[in-house]
N, CA and C atoms as a LAMMPS dump frame, in Angstrom:
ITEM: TIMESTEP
0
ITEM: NUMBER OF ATOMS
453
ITEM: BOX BOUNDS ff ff ff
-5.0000000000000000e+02 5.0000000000000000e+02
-5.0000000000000000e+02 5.0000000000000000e+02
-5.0000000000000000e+02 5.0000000000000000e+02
ITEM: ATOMS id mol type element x y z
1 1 1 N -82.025 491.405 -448.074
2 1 2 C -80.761 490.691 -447.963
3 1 3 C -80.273 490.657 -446.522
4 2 1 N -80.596 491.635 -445.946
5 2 2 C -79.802 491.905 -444.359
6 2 3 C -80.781 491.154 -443.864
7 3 1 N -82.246 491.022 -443.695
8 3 2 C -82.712 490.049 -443.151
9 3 3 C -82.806 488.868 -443.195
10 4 1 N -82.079 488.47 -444.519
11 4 2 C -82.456 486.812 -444.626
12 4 3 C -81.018 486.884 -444.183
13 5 1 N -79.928 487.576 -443.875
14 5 2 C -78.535 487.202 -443.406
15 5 3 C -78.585 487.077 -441.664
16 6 1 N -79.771 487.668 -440.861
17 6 2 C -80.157 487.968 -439.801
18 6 3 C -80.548 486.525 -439.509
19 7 1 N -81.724 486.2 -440.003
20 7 2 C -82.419 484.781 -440.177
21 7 3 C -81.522 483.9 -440.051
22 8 1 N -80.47 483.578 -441.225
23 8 2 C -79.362 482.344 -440.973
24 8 3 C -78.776 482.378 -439.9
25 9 1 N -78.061 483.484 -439.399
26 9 2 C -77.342 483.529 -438.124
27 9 3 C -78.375 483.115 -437.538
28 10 1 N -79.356 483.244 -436.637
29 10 2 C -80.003 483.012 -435.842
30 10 3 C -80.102 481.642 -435.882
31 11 1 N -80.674 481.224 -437.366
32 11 2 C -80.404 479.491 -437.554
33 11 3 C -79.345 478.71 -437.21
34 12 1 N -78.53 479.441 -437.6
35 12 2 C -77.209 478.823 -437.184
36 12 3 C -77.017 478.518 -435.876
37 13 1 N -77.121 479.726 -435.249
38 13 2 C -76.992 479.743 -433.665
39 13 3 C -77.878 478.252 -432.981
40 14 1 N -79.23 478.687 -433.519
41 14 2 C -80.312 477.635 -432.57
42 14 3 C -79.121 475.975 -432.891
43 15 1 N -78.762 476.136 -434.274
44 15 2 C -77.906 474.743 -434.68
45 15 3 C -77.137 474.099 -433.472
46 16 1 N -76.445 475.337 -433.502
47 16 2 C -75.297 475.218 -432.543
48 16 3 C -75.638 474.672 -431.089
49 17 1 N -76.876 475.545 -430.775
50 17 2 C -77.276 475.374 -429.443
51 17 3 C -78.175 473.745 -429.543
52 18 1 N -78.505 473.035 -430.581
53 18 2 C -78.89 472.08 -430.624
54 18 3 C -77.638 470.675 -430.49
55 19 1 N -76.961 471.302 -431.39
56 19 2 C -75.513 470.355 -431.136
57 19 3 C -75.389 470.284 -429.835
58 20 1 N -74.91 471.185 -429.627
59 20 2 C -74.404 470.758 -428.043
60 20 3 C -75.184 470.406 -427.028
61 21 1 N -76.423 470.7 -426.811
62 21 2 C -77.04 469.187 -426.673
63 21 3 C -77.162 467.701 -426.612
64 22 1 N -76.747 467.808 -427.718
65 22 2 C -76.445 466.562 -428.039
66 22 3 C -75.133 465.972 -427.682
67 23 1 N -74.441 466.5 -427.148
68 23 2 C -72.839 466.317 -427.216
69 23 3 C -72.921 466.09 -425.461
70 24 1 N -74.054 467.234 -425.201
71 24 2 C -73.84 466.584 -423.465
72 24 3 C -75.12 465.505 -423.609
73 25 1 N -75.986 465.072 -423.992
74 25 2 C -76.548 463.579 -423.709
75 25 3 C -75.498 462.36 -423.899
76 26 1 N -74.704 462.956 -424.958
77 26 2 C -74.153 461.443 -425.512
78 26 3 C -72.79 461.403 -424.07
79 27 1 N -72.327 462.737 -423.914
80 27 2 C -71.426 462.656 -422.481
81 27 3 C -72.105 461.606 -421.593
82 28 1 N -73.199 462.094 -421.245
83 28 2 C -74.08 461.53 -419.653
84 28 3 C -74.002 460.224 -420.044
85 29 1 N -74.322 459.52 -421.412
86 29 2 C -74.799 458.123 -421.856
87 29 3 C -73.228 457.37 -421.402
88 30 1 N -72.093 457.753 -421.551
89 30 2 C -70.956 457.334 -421.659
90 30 3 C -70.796 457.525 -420.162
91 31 1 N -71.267 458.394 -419.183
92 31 2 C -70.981 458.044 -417.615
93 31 3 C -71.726 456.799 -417.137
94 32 1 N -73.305 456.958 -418.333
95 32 2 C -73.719 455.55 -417.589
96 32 3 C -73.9 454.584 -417.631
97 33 1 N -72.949 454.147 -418.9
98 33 2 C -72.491 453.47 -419.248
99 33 3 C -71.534 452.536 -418.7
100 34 1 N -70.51 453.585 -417.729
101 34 2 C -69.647 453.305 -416.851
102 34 3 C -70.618 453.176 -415.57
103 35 1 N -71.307 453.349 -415.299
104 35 2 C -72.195 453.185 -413.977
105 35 3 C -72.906 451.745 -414.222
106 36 1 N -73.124 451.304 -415.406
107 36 2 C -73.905 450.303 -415.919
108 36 3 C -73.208 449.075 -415.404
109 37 1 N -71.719 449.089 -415.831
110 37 2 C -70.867 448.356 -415.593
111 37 3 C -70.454 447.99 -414.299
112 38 1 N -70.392 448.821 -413.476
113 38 2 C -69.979 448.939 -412.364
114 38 3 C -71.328 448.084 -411.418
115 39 1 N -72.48 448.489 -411.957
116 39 2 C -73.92 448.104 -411.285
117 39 3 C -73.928 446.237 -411.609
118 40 1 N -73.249 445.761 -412.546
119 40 2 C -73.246 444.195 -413.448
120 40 3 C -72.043 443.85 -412.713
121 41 1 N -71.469 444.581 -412.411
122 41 2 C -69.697 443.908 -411.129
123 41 3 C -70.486 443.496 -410.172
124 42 1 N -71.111 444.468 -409.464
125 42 2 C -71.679 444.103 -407.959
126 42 3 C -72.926 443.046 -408.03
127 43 1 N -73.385 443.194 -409.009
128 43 2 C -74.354 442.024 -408.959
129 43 3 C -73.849 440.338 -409.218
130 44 1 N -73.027 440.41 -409.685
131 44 2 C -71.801 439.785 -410.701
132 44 3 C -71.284 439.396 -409.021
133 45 1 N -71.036 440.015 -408.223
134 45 2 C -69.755 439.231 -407.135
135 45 3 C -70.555 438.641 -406.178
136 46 1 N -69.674 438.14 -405.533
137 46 2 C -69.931 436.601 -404.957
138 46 3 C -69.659 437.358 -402.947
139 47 1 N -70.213 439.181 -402.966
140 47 2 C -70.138 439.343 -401.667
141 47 3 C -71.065 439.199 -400.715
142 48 1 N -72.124 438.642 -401.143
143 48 2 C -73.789 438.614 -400.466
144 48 3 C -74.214 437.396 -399.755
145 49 1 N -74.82 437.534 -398.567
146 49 2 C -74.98 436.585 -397.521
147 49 3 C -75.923 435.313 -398.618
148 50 1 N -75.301 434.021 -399.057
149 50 2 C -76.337 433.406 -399.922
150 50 3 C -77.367 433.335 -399.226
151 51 1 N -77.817 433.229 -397.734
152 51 2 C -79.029 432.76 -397.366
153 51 3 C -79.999 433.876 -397.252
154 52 1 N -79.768 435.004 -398.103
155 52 2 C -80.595 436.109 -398.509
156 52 3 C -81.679 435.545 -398.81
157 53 1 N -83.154 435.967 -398.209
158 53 2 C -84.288 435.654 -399.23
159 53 3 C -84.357 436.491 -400.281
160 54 1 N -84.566 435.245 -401.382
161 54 2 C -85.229 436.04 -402.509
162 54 3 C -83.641 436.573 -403.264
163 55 1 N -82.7 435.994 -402.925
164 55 2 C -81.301 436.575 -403.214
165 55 3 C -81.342 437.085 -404.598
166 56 1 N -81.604 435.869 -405.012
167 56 2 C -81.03 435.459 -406.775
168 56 3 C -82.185 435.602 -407.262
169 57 1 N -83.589 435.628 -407.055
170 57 2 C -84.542 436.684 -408.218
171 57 3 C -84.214 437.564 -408.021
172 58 1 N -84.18 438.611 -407.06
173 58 2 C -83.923 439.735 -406.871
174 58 3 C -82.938 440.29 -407.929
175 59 1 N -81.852 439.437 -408.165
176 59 2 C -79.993 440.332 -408.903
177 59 3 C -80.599 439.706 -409.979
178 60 1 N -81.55 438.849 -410.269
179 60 2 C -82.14 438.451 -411.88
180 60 3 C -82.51 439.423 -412.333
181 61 1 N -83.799 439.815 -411.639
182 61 2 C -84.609 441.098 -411.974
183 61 3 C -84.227 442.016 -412.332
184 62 1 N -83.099 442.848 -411.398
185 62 2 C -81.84 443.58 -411.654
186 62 3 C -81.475 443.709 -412.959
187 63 1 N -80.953 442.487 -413.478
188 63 2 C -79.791 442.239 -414.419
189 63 3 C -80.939 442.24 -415.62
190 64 1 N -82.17 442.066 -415.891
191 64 2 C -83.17 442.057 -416.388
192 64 3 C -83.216 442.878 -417.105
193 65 1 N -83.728 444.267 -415.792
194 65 2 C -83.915 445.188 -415.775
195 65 3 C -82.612 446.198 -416.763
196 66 1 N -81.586 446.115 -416.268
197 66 2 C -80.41 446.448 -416.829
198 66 3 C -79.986 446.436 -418.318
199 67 1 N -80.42 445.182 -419.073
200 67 2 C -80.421 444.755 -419.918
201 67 3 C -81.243 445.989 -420.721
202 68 1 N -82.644 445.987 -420.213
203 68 2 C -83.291 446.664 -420.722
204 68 3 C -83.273 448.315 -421.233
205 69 1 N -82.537 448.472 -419.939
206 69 2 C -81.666 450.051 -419.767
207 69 3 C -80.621 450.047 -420.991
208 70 1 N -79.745 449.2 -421.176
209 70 2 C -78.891 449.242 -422.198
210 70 3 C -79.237 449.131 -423.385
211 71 1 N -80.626 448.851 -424.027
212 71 2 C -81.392 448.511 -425.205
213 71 3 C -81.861 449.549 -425.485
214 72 1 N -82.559 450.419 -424.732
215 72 2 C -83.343 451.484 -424.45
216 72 3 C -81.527 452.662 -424.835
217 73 1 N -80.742 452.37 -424.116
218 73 2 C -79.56 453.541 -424.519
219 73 3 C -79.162 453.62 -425.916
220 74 1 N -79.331 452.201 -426.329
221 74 2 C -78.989 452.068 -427.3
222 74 3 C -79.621 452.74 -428.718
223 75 1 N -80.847 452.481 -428.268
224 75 2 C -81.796 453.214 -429.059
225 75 3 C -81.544 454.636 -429.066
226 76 1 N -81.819 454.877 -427.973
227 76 2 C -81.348 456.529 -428.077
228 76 3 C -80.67 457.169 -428.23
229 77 1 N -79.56 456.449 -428.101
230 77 2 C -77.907 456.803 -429.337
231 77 3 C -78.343 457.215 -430.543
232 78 1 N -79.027 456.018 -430.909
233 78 2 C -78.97 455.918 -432.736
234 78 3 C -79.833 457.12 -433.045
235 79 1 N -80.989 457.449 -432.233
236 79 2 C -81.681 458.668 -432.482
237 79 3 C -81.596 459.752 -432.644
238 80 1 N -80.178 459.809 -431.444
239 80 2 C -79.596 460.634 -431.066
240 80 3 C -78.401 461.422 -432.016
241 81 1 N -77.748 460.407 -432.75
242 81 2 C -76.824 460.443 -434.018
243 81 3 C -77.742 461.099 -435.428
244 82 1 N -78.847 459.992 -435.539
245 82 2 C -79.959 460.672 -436.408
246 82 3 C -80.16 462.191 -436.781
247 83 1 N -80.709 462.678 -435.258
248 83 2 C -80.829 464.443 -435.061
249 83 3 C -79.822 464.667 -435.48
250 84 1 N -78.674 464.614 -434.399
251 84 2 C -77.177 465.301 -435.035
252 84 3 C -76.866 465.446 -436.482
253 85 1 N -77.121 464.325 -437.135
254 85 2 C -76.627 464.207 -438.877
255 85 3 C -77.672 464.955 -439.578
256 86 1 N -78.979 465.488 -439.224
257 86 2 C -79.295 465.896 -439.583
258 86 3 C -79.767 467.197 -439.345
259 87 1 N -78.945 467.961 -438.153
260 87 2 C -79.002 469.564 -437.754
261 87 3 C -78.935 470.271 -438.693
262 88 1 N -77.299 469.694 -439.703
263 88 2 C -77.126 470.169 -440.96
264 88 3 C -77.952 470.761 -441.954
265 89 1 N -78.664 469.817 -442.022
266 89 2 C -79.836 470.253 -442.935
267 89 3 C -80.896 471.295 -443.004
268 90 1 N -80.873 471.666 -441.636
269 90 2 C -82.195 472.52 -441.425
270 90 3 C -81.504 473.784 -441.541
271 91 1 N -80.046 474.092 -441.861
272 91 2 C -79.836 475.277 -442.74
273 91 3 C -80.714 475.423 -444.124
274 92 1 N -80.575 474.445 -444.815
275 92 2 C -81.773 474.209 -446.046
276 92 3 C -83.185 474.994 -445.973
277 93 1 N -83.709 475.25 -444.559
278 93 2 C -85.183 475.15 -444.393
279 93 3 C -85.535 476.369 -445.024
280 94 1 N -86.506 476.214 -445.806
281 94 2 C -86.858 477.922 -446.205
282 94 3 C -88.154 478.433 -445.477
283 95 1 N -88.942 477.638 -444.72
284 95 2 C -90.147 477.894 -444.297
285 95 3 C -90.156 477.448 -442.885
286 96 1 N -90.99 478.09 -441.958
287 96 2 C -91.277 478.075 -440.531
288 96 3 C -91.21 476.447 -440.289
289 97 1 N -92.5 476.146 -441.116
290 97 2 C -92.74 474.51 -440.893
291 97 3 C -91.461 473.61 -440.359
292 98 1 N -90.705 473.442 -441.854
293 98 2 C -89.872 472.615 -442.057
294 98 3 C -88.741 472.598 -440.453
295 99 1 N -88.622 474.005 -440.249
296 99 2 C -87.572 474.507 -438.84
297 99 3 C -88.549 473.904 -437.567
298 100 1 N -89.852 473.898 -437.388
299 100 2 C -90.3 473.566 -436.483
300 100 3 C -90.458 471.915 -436.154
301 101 1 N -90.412 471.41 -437.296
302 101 2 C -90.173 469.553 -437.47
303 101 3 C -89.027 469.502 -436.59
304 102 1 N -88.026 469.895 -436.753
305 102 2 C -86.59 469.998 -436.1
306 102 3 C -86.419 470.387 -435.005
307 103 1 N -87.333 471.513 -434.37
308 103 2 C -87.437 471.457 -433.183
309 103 3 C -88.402 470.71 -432.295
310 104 1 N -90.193 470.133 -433.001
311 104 2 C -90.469 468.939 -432.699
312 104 3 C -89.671 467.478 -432.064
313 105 1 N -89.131 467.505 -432.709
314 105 2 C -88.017 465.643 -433.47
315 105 3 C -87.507 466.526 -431.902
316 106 1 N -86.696 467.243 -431.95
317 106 2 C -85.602 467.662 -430.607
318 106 3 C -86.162 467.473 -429.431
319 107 1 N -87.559 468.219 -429.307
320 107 2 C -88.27 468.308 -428.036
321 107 3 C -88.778 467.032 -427.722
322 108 1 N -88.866 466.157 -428.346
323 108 2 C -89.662 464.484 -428.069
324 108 3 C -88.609 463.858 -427.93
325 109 1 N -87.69 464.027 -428.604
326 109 2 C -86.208 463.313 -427.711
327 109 3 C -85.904 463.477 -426.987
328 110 1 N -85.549 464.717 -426.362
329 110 2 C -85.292 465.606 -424.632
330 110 3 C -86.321 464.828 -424.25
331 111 1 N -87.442 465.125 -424.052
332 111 2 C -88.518 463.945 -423.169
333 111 3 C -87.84 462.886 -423.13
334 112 1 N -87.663 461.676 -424.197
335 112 2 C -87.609 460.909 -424.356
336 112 3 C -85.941 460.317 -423.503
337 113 1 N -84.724 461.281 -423.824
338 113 2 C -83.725 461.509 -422.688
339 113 3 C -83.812 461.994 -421.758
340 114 1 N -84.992 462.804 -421.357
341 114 2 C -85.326 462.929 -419.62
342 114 3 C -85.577 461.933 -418.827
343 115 1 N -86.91 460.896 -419.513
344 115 2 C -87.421 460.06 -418.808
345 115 3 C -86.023 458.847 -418.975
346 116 1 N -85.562 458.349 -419.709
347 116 2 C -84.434 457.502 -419.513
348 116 3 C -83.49 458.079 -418.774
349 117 1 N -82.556 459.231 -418.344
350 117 2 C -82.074 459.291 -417.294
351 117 3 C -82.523 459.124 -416.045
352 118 1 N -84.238 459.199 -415.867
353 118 2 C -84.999 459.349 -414.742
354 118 3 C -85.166 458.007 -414.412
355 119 1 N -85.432 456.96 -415.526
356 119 2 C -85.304 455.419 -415.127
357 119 3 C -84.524 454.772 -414.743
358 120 1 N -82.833 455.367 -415.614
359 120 2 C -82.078 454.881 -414.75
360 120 3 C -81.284 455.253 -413.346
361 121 1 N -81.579 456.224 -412.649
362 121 2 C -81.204 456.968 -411.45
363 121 3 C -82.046 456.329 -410.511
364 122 1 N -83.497 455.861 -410.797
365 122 2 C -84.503 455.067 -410.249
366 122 3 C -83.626 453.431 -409.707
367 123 1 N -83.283 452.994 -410.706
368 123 2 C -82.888 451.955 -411.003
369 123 3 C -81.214 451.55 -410.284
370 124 1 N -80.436 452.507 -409.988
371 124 2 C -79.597 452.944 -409.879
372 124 3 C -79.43 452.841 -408.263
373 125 1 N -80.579 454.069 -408.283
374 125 2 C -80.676 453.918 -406.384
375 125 3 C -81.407 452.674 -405.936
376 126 1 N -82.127 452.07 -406.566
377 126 2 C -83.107 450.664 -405.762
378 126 3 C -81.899 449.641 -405.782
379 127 1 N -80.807 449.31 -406.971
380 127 2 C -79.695 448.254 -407.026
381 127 3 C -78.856 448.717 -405.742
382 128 1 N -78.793 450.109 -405.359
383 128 2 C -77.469 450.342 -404.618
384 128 3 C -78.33 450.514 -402.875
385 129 1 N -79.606 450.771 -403.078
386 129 2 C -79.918 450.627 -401.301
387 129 3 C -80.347 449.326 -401.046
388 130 1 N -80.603 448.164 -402.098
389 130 2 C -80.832 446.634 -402.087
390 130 3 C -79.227 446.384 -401.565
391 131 1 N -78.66 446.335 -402.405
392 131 2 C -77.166 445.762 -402.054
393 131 3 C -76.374 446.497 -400.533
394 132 1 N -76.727 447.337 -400.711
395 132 2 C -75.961 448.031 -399.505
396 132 3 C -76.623 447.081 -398.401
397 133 1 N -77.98 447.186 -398.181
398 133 2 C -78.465 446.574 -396.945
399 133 3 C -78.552 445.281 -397.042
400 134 1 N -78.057 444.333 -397.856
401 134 2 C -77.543 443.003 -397.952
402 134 3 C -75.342 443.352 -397.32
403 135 1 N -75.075 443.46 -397.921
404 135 2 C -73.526 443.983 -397.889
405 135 3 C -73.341 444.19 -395.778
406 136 1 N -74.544 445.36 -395.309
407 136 2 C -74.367 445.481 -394.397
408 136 3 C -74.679 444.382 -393.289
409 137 1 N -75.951 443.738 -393.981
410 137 2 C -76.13 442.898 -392.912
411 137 3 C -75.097 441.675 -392.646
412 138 1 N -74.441 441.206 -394.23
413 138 2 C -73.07 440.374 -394.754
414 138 3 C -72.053 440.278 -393.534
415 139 1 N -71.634 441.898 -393.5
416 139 2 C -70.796 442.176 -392.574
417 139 3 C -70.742 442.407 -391.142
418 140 1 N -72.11 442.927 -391.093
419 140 2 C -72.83 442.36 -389.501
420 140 3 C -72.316 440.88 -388.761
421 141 1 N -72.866 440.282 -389.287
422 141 2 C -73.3 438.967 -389.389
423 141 3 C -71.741 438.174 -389.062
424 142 1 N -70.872 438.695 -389.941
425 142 2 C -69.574 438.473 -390.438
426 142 3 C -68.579 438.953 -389.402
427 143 1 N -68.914 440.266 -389.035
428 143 2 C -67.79 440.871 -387.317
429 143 3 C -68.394 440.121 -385.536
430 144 1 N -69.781 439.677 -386.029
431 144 2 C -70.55 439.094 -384.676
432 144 3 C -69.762 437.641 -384.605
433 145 1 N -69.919 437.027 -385.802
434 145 2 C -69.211 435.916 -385.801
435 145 3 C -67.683 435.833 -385.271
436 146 1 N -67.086 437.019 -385.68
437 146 2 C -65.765 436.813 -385.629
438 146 3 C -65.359 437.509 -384.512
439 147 1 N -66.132 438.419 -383.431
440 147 2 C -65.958 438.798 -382.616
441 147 3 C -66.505 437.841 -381.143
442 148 1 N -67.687 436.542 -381.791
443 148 2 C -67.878 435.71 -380.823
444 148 3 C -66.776 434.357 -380.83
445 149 1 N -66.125 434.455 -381.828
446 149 2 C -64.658 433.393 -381.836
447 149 3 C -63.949 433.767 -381.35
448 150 1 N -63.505 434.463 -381.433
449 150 2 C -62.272 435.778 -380.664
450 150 3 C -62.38 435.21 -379.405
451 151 1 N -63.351 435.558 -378.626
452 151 2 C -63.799 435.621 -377.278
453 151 3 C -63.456 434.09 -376.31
């Protein structure tokens, strides 16, 4: 009796420590979410020298790309909800197996939310050192002008 009361706690615990997990992916998804947005403004505005080569495939590709990021989050929400609704359950488990499915399913999702944070931080920095060095040259371009009128 004291050991199978030993056992649950412990189950319980790993539960717990699985939840919250989950509670900080779905956090991060909701920052980049807000980063997502913010990345579709700047591509979205009208601050970029038009005679950029390659301007407008380039913020296509982007926005493409983006799209794809948000499909891909999306997915991994729902997966992500999946596990959660079903942490519950693996109080149920009476055998090693059944507990190790659950930590399987967990560990291929962590991968699976590693490499998608890793795509989009990728993705993240190539939109923001593209734009920056358009933006800068914008404004280059933009104080030479207005400093050779001046004159």
């Amino acid at each position: 009796m004291e050991e199978e009361h030993l056992r649950t706690n412990q189950k319980s615990k790993k539960i717990k420590e699985l939840h919250w997990k989950t509670q900080q992916w779905k956090t991060h998804f909701q920052s980049i979410e807000d980063e997502l947005i913010l990345a579709e403004r700047l591509l979205d505005s009208q601050i970029f020298r038009p005679k950029t080569r390659n301007l407008f495939e380039r913020i296509q590709e982007y926005k493409i790309r983006i799209e794809k990021i948000k499909n891909t989050k999306e997915k991994l929400r729902s997966d992500i909800s999946i596990q959660e609704n079903n942490l519950g359950s693996m109080l149920d488990c009476t055998d090693n197996e059944c507990e190790l499915s659950f930590y399987r399913y967990h560990d291929k999702l962590q991968t699976k939310v590693d490499s998608y944070f890793e795509n989009f931080q990728k993705l993240k920095l190539e939109i923001l050192n593209y734009t920056g060095e358009i933006i800068k040259q914008t404004y280059r371009c933009h104080f030479q002008f207005t400093a050779f009128t001046i004159n």
